[in-house]
C-alpha positions in Angstrom: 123.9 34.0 5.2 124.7 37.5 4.5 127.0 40.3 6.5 123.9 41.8 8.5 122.6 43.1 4.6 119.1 44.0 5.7 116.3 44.3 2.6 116.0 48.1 1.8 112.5 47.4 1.1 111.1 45.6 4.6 113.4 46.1 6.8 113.9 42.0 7.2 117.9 40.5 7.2 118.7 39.5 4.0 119.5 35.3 4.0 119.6 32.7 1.2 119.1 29.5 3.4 115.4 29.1 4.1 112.8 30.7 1.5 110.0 29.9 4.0 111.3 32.7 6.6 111.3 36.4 6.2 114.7 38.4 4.0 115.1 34.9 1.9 116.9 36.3 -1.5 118.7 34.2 -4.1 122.3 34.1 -4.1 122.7 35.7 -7.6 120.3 38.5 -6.3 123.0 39.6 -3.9 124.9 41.1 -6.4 122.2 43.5 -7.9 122.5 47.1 -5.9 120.1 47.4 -3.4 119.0 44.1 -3.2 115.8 43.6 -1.9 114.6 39.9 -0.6 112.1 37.9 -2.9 108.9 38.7 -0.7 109.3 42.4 -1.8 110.6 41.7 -5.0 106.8 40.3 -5.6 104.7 42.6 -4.2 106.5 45.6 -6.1 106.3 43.4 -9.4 103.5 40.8 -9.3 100.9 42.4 -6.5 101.8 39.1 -4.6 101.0 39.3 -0.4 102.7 36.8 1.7 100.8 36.7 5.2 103.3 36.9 8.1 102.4 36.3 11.2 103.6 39.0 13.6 104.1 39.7 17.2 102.2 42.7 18.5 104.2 42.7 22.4 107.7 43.3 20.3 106.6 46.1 18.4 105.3 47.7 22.1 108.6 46.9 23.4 110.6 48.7 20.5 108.1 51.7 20.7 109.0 51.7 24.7 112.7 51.9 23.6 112.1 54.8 21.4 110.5 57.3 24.0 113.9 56.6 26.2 116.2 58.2 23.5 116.1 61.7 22.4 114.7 61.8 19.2 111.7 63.1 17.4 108.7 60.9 17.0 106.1 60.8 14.2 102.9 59.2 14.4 101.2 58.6 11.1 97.6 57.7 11.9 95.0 57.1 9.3 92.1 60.0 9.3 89.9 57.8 7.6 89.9 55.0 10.5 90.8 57.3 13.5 90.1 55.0 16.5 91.3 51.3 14.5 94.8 53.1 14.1 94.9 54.4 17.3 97.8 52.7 19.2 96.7 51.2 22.7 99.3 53.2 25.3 101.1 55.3 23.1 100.3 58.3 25.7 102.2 56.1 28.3 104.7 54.4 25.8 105.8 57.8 24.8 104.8 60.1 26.9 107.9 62.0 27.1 108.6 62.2 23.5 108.4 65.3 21.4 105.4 63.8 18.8 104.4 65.0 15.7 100.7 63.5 14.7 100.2 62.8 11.3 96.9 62.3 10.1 96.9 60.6 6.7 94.0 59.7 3.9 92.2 63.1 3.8 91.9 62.7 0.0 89.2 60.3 1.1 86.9 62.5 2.8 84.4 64.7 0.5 86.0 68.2 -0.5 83.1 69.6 1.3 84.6 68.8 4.8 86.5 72.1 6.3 90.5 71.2 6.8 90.8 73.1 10.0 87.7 71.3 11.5 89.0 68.0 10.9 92.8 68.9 11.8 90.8 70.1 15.5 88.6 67.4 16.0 91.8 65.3 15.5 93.8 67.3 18.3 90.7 66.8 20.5 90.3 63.5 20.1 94.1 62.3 20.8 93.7 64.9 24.1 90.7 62.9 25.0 92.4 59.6 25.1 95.3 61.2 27.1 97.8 62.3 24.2 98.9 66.3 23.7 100.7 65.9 20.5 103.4 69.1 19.9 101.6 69.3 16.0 98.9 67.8 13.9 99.1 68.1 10.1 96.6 66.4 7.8 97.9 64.7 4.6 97.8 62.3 1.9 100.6 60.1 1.2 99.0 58.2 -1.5 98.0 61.6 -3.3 100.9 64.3 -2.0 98.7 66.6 -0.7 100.3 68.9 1.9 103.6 67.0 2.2 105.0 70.1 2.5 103.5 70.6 5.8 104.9 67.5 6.8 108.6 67.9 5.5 108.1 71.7 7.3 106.7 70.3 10.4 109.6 67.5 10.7 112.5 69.7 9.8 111.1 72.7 12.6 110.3 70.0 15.2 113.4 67.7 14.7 116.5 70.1 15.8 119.5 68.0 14.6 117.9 65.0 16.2 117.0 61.1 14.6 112.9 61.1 13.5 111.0 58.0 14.1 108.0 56.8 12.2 105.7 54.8 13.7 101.8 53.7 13.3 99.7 50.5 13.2 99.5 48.4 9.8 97.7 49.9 6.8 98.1 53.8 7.8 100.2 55.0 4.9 104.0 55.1 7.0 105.7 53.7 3.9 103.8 55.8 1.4 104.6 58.6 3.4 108.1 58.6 3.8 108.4 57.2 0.4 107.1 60.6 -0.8 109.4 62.4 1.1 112.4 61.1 -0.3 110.6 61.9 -3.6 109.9 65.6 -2.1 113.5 66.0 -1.0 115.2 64.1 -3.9 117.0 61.6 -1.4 119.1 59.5 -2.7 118.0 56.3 -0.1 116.2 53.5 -2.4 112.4 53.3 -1.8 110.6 51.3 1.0 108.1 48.3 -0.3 104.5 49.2 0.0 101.9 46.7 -0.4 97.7 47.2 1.1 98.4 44.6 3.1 99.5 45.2 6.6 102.6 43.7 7.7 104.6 44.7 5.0 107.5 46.2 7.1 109.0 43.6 8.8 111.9 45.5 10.7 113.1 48.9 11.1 115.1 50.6 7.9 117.0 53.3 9.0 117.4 56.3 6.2 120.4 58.6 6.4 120.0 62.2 6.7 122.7 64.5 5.6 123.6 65.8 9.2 124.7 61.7 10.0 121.2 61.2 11.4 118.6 59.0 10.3 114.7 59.1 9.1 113.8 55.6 10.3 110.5 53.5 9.3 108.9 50.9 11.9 107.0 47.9 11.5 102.9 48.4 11.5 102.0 47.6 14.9 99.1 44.9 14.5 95.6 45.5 16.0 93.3 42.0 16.1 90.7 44.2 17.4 90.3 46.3 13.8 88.2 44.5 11.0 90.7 45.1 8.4 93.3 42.7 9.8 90.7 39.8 9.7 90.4 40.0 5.7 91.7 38.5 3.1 94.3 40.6 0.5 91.4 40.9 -2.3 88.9 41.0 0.4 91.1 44.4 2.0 91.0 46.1 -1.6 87.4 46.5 -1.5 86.9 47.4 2.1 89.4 50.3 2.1 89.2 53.1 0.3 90.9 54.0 -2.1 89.2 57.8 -3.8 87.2 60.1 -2.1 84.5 58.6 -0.1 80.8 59.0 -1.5 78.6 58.7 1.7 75.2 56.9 1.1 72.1 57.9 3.0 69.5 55.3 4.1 66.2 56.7 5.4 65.0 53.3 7.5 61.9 52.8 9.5 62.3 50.8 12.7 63.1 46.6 11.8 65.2 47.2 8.8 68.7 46.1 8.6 71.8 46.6 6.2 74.6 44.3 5.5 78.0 45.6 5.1 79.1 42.4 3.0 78.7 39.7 4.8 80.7 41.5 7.4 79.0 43.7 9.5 75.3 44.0 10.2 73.4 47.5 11.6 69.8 47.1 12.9 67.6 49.4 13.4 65.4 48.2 16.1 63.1 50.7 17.6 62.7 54.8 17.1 60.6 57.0 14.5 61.7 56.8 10.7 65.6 58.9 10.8 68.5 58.9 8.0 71.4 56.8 8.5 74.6 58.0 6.8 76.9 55.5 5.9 80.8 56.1 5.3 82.5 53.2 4.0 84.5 51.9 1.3 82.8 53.2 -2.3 83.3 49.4 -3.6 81.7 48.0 -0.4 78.2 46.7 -1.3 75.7 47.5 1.1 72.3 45.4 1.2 69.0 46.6 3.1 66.2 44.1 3.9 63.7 43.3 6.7 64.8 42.3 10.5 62.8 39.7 10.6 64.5 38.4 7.4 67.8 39.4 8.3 69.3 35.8 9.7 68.0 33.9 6.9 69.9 36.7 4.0 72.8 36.5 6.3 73.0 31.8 6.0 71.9 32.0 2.8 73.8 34.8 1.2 76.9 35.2 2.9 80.2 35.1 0.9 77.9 35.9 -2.4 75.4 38.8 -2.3 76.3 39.6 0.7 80.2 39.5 0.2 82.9 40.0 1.4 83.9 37.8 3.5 85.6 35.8 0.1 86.9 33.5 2.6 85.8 32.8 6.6 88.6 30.0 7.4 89.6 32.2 11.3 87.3 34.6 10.8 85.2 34.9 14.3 81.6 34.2 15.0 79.1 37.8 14.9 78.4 39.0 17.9 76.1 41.7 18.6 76.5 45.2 20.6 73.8 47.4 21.3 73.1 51.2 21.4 70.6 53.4 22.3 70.9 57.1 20.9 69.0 59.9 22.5 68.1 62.7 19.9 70.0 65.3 19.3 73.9 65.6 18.6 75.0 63.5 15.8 76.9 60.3 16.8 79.5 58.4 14.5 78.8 54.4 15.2 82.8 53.5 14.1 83.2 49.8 13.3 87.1 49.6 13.4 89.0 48.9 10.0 85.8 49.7 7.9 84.2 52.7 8.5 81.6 54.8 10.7 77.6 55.3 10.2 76.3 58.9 11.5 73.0 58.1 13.7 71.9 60.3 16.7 69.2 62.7 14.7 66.4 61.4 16.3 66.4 58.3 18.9 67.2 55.1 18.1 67.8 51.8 19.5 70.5 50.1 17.6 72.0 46.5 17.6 75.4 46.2 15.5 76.6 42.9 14.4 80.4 42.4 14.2 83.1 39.4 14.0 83.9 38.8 17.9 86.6 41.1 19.5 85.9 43.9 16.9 84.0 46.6 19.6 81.7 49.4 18.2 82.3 52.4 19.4 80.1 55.8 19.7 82.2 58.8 19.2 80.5 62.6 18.6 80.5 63.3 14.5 83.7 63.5 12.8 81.6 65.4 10.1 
């Protein structure tokens, strides 16, 4: 075992007893700099994911601990899927906190969409769940865009004090603050990134030059967002990845469309209206009749209609209704894939989704 040597990469303590647990490195790694453990070694080098199975209650506790000290918290949440990044309680968790919301992923929405509208309907939409953040700056990790907002918005906000990052899996944390070291020219290694969540397996604390620290958290895990459900090639085609294209679907009353084999939107009752679909560009979407819809779905699962690549612990559909009345666009949000804008005219709509995975109606992000 090693002297508390933690993997600059995850987070995880580096050991050389037992490669089936988290930090296992080879002895003769050890004496490489910055040593990182072999998990991380294979996602940087070979695109390899190993699943690890997480605890969601100790990565509430550890945010509890972090709005009793005096430091400055950020909160990177993805733009892209708003309400399946959300963290359940953070409004009571750290309600005391001075937080800085980060919205990440806005390269993915068209360049059409207004940057002040969507920095406001984020404010409004953390106030509405009970959360008055002190900022909100839009961004993209993955492309740089407006990272000197970010590094602006941190160094005005943070007044000599430690900066926490924290988010659910998949939002961009470690993207992000690995651009920042970039943007500052920090000497501090780089942080693994993998588009699996769960990559960050303990915190990694990152010195700043006033002996404080810029320190990373592990993803909290959501079972109630679709994305955690997946499979790793089954992830890279349900998030984006490049600006969204949306694709409209003028349906009559009885149609249907598959999302994969994943998710399936009905159109049951209400006069012929477009549907506008915002989802993954790789995601294959298939229409077809309601009456035909079950047998597609048992006979075309996990090929046409795919993904799921695999359904080994992937839950039963279930189905959730809505009924629109006409007039102000609604988003329908299916958590960890993506939304459909309904609500033009009236509509009765039944959405199909792996059980525990709720649908919810929110007013039109765009």
């Amino acid at each position: 075992m090693t002297d508390e040597a933690r993997c600059e990469g995850c987070g995880a303590l580096l050991q050389t007893e037992d490669p089936g647990k988290p930090g296992y490195v080879p002895e003769a790694a050890l004496e490489r700099e910055n040593p990182v453990c072999r998990r991380c070694f294979r996602i940087r080098h070979y695109n390899e994911v190993a699943r690890v199975e997480q605890d969601p209650d100790t990565y509430l506790r550890l945010l509890q601990r972090i709005g009793q000290t005096d430091s400055l918290v950020v909160w990177v949440c993805d733009l892209f899927d708003f309400a399946g990044s959300w963290i359940p309680g953070i409004q009571r968790y750290l309600a005391q906190s001075d937080l800085v919301l980060v919205a990440n992923k806005i390269d993915l929405f068209p360049k059409s969409v207004k940057r002040n509208r969507l920095r406001e309907w984020v404010r409004r939409s953390a106030e509405r769940r009970g959360l008055r953040p002190a900022d909100v700056v839009l961004c993209s990790a993955a492309k740089g865009l407006h990272i000197d907002e970010v590094i602006a918005t941190i160094d005005r906000r943070r007044q000599g004090r430690d900066v926490y990052v924290v988010g659910t899996t998949n939002v961009g944390k470690s993207t992000l603050i690995n651009r920042i070291l970039r943007e500052e020219e920090a000497d501090g290694g780089e942080i693994t990134t993998s588009p699996y969540p769960g990559t960050t397996l303990d915190v990694i604390r990152i010195p700043l030059e006033d002996g404080r620290a810029l320190i990373d958290t592990p993803g909290i895990v959501r079972r109630d967002r679709l994305s955690e459900w997946v499979s790793p090639a089954d992830l890279r085609v349900i998030v984006p990845r490049r600006e969204i294209h949306p694709r409209v679907y003028q349906l009559n009353d009885s149609q249907t469309l598959f999302f994969g084999g994943l998710v399936r939107f009905d159109f049951v009752s209400g006069p012929r209206q477009p549907f506008v679909c915002y989802v993954s560009n790789d995601l294959y979407i298939h229409r077809t009749k309601r009456e035909r819809a079950d047998e597609v779905y048992s006979r075309h699962r996990g090929e046409l209609l795919s993904p799921p690549s695999e359904f080994e612990g992937l839950p039963e559909m279930e189905r959730q209704t809505f009924r629109l009345s006409e007039g102000e666009k609604k988003d329908l949000v299916i958590p960890g894939l993506g939304w459909i804008v309904a609500g033009k005219k009236a509509a009765e709509i039944h959405m199909w989704a792996p059980r525990g995975i709720p649908v919810e109606v929110r007013p039109a992000i765009i």
